[in-house]
N, C-alpha and C positions, 0 to 999 in steps of 0.2 A: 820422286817429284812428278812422276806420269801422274796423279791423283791432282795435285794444281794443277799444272797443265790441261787438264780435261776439267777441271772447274772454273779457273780464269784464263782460257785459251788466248793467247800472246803477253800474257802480264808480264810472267817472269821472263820474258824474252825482249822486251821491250826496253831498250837503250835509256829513253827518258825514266823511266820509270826507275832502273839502278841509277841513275845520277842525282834522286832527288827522295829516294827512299833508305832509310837506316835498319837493320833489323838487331834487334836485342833476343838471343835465343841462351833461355837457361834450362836447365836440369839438376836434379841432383847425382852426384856421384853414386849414391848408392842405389839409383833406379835404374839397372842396368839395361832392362830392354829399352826405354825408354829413351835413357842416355844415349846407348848406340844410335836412334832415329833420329835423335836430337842434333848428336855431331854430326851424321850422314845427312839430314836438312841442312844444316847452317854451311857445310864443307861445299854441295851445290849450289848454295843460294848465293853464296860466293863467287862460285865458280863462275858465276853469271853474270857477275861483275857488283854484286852489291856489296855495299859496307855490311859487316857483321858481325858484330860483337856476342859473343859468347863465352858465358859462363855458368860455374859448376860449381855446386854449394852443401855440403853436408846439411843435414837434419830432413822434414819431413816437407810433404808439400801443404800450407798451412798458410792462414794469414800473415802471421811474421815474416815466412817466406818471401811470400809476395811486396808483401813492404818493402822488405830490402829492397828486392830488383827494381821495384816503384822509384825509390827513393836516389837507388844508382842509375836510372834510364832517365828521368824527369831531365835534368839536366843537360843530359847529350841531346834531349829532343829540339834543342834551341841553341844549337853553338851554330 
């Protein structure tokens, strides 16, 4: 997280900003380096007090892909 931190200096630290921010972080299971960054970003971005939804999806990374997550996040962006 030092990499945001030194690109958006107080964002992720900023109280208003977890209270009014959602994050949707996916990967696939079988992207392993990836994965691991994936969960170690969403586990901190948490930690920090924000909402975080996370999820993990067999196949490749692809328009279909991204449809789904499109399709399951559209939704939450408005409750």
């Amino acid at each position: 997280m030092d990499y945001y931190d030194r690109q958006y200096p107080g964002v992720l630290s900023n109280a208003t900003n977890a209270k009014r921010v959602r994050l949707l972080v996916g990967d696939r299971t079988n992207a392993t380096l990836a994965l691991a960054e994936s969960q170690r970003m969403a586990a901190e971005i948490k930690r920090r007090g924000y909402e975080v939804l996370f999820n993990q999806t067999e196949g490749t990374h692809n328009g279909p892909w991204f449809r789904r997550y499109l399709n399951e996040l559209a939704p939450k962006m408005f409750q």
